[in-house]
C-alpha positions in Angstrom: 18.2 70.4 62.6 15.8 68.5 65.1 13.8 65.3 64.2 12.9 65.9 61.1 16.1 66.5 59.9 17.9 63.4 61.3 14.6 61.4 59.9 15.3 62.5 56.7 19.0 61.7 56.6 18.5 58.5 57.8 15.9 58.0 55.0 18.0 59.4 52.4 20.7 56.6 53.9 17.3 53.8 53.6 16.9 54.9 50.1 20.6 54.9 49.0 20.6 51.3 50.5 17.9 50.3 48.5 19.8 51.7 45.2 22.4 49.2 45.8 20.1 46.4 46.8 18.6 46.6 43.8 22.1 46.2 41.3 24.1 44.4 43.9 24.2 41.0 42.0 25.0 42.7 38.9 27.2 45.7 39.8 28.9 45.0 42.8 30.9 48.7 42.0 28.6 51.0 41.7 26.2 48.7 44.6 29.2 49.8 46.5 29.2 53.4 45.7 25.6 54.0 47.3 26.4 51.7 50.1 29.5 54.2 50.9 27.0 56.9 50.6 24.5 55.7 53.5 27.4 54.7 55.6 28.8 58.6 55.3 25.3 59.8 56.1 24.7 57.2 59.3 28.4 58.5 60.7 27.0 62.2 60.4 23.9 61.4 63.1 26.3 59.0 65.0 28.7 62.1 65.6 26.2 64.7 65.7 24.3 65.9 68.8 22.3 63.2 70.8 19.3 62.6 68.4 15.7 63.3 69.3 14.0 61.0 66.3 16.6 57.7 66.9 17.8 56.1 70.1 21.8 55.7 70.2 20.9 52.0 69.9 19.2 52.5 66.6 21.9 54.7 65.0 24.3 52.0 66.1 22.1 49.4 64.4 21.9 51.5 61.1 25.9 51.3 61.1 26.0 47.6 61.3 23.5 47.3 58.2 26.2 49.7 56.3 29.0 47.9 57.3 27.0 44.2 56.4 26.2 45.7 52.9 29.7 46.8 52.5 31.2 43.0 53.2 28.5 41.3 50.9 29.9 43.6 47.9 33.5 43.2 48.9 32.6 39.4 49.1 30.8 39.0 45.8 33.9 41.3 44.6 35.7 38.4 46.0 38.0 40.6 48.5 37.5 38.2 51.0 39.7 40.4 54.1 37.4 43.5 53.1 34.0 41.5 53.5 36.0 39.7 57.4 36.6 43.6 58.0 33.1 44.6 57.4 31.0 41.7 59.2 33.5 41.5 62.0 32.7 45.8 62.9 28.7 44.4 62.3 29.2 41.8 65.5 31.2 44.1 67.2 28.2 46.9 66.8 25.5 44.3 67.4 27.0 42.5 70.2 27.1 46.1 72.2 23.3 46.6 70.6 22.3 43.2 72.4 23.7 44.1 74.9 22.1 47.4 75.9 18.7 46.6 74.4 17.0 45.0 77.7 15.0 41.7 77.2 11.4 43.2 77.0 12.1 45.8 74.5 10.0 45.4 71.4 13.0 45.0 69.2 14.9 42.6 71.3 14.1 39.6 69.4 14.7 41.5 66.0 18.6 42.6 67.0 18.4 39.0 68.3 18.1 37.7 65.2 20.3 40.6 63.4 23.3 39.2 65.5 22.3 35.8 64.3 22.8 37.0 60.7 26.0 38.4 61.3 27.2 35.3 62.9 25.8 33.2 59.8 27.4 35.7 57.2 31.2 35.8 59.0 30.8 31.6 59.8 30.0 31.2 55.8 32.9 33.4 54.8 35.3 31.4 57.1 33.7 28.7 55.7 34.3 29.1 52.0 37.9 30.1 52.7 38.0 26.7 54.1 38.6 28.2 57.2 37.2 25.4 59.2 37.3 26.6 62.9 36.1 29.8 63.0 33.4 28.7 60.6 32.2 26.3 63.3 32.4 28.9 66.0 30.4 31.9 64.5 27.6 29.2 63.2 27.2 27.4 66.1 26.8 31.1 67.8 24.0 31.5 65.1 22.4 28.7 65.7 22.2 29.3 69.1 20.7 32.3 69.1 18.0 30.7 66.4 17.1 28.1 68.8 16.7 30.1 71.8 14.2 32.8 69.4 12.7 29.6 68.4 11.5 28.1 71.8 10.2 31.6 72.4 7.9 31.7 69.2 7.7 28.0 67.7 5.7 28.7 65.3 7.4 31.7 63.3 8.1 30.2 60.1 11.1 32.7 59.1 13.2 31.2 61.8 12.5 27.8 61.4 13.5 28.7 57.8 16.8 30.4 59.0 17.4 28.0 61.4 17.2 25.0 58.7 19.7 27.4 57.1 22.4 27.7 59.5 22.0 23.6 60.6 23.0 22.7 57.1 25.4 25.4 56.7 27.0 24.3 60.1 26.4 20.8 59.0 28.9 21.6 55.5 31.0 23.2 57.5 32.0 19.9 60.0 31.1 17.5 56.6 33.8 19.7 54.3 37.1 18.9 56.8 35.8 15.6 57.5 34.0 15.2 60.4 30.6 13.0 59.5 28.8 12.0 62.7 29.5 16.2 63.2 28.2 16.8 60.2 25.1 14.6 60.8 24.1 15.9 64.0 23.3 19.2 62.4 21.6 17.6 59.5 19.4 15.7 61.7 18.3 19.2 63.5 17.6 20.8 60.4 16.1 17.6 59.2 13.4 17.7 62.2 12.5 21.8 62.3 11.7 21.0 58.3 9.5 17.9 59.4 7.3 20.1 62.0 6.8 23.1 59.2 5.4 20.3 57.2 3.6 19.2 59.9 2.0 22.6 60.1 1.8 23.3 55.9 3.1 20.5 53.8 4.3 23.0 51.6 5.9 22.0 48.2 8.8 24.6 48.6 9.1 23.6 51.9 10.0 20.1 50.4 12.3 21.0 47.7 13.7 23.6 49.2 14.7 22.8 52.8 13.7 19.4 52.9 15.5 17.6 49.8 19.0 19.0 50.2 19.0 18.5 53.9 18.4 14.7 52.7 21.2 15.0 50.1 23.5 16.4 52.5 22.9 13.7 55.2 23.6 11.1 52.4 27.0 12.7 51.7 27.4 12.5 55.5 26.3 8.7 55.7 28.7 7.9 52.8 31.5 9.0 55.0 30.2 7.6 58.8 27.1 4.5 58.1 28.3 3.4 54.8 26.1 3.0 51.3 23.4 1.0 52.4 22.6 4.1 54.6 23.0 6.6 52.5 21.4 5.1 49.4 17.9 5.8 51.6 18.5 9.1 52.2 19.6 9.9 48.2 16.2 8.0 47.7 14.0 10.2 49.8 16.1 13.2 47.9 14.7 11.4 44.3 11.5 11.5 45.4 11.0 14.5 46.3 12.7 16.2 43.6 10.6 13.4 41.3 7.5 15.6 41.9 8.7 19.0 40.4 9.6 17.4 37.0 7.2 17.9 33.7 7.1 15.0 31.7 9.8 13.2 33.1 11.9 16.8 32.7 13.2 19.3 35.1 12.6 22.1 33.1 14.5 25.1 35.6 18.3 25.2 36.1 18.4 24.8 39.5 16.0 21.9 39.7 17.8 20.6 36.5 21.8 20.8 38.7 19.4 18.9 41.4 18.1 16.0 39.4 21.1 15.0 37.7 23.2 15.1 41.0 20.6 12.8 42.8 20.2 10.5 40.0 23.7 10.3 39.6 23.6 8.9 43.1 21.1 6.5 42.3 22.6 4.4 39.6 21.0 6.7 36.6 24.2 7.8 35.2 23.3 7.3 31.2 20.8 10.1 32.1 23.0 12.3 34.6 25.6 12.2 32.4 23.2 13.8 29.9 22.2 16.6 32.0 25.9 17.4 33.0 26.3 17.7 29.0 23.5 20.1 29.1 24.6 22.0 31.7 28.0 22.6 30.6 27.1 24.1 27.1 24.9 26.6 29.2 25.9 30.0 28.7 24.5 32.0 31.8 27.3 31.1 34.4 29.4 29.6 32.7 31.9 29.0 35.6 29.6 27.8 38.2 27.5 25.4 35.5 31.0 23.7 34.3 31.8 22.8 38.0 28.4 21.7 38.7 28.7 19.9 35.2 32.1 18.1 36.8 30.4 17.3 39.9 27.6 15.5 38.1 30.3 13.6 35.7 32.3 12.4 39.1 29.2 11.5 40.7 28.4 9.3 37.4 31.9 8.0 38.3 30.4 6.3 41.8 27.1 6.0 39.6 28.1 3.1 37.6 29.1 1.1 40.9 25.5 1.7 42.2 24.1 -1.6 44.0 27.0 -3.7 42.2 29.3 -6.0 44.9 32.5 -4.5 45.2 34.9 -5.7 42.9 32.6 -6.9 40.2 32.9 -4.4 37.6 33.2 -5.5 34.5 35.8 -3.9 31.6 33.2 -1.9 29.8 32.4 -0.4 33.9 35.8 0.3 34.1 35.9 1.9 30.9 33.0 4.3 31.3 34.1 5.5 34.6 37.7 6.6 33.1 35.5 8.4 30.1 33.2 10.2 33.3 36.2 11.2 35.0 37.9 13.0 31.6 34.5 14.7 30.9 34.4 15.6 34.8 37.9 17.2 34.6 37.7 18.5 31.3 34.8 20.4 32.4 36.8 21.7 35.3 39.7 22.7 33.1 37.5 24.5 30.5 36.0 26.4 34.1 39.9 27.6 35.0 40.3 28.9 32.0 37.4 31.4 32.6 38.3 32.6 35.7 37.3 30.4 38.3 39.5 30.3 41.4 37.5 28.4 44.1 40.3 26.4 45.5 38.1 25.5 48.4 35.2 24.0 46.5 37.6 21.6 44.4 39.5 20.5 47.5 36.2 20.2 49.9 33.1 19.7 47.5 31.7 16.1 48.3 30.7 15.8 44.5 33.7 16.0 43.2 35.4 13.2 45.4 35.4 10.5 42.5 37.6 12.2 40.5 40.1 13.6 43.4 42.6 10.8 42.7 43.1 11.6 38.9 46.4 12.0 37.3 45.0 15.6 36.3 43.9 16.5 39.2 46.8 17.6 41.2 48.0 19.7 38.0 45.0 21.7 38.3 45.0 22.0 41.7 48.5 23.7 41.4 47.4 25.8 38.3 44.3 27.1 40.4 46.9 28.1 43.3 49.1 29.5 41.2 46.1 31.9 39.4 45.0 32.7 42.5 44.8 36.6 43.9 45.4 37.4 47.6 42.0 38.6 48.1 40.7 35.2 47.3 43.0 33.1 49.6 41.5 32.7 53.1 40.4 35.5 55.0 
């Protein structure tokens, strides 16, 4: 009993949390199992006598961290109501943290930003559902909270980086159901926080990381709002970028790889993108998530072989080569059904795969997709 004893429970809780940090990815089970664990033990000093070694505040905020870590495996274990369940108690246990914490405590701006987090997490889970409202809501709340942290301490890099974050995740989020100008708005934010960290560090990662897919995304959005011309420029700052982190003319990572042959794709290049979707597809690590990126490269080869070509001027052999990118682009989207993938959101919403949306095959898989589909996977 006494301090020490509450200090060690809630460290034995810390450590069981690490345990599943450190497996989550790969066994979200057993991450689950230790996660269980430390909630059991955080309930025990919530229910026990008024501690002496945490405030009530604290042992509240220890809760929400259980019940977060509990919806991430329930999400990656794709039981989409478990992970709403689990997030949803967070914000209820961080809003009443917020709440009681007063503004010149030294934690305020940390729970701040903890009820930020919880906000991005249960927007982003609406959000792959393709639940668009809600999505909106909770990210806008994030973002909100981000910007007011952020005119308090301009300079703190891990917000900006958050904050570029949840714009371009709020930015998908208004893009995906169709509202461009939305879309862009967000974009354009996240765009300008990027601009001032370079400002400050012209950091490579900063560039590849934040700043070319906020330029990809805003060329999806122009597509939809300005028209090609527009976004054509911003697909051309994304090239360049990405340009600098090849070897030899090669991207030599997986990521940077998907990246490359997207943008190019975009930019007329398809002999080459096509190539890389090839590559990408016979990859065995992920196997499901590579042959839908491998589709969204072949449909973008589709609107590739139109690049900076008046409209109606394609020629037979055009017309031919775009019928062959869209078999390869759904062929590599059947071949992903087979193996288990169920993400009826992505192929309904994904921007990259727009080309190939009007297919004859398309609809069929669509329907085969809903009809292999679990409850848990079907919006939250």
């Amino acid at each position: 009993e006494g301090p020490d004893a509450d200090k060690a429970v809630g460290n034995l809780a810390m450590s069981y949390d690490a345990l599943g940090d450190d497996i989550r990815s790969r066994d979200p089970q057993t991450a689950s199992e230790y996660y269980v664990k430390a909630f059991e033990l955080r309930q025990q000093l919530l229910a026990g006598p008024k501690s002496d070694y945490y405030p009530s505040f604290g042992l509240e905020e220890f809760m929400a961290v259980s019940h977060e870590k509990l919806g991430e495996v329930a999400r990656l274990s794709e039981d989409s109501n478990e992970a709403k369940k689990r997030f949803l108690e967070a914000l209820a246990i961080r809003d009443r943290v917020c709440a009681a914490v007063p503004p010149d405590h030294d934690y305020h701006d940390e729970f701040q930003n903890k009820l930020a987090e919880t906000h991005f997490m249960l927007g982003n889970l609406y959000r792959l559902a393709g639940d668009w409202m809600p999505a909106q809501k909770h990210l806008s709340n994030c973002v909100q909270i981000r910007d007011q942290l952020l005119v308090k301490d301009p300079v703190n890099v891990t917000i900006q980086r958050q904050l570029v974050r949840s714009y371009n995740t709020l930015g998908d989020a208004f893009l995906y159901p169709g509202d461009a100008p939305a879309a862009t708005q967000n974009y354009r934010e996240a765009l300008k926080i990027t601009q001032q960290m370079l400002l400050a560090e012209d950091d490579p990662a900063y560039r590849r990381g934040l700043l070319s897919p906020t330029y990809y995304r805003l060329g999806d959005a122009a597509l939809k709002a300005d028209g090609r011309q527009a976004a054509d420029e911003y697909f051309k700052q994304c090239e360049q970028i990405l340009g600098a982190f090849l070897v030899d003319g090669v991207a030599k990572s997986a990521s940077l790889k998907t990246e490359w042959m997207l943008v190019i794709a975009r930019r007329g290049m398809h002999e080459k993108a096509s190539k890389l979707a090839e590559e990408i597809s016979l990859s065995v690590e992920r196997q499901q998530s590579n042959l839908i990126q491998a589709a969204c490269g072949y449909a973008q080869c589709i609107s590739g072989v139109t690049f900076q070509k008046p409209e109606g001027q394609l020629t037979a052999d055009d017309i031919s080569l775009q019928a062959r990118y869209a078999d390869l682009a759904m062929d590599a989207i059947d071949r992903a059904l087979e193996k288990g993938f169920n993400d009826l959101v992505t192929l309904t919403y994904e921007p990259d795969l727009e080309p190939v949306r009007k297919h004859p095959r398309y609809t069929a898989l669509i329907e085969k997709l809903k009809t292999n589909a679990s409850p848990s996977t079907q919006q939250p």
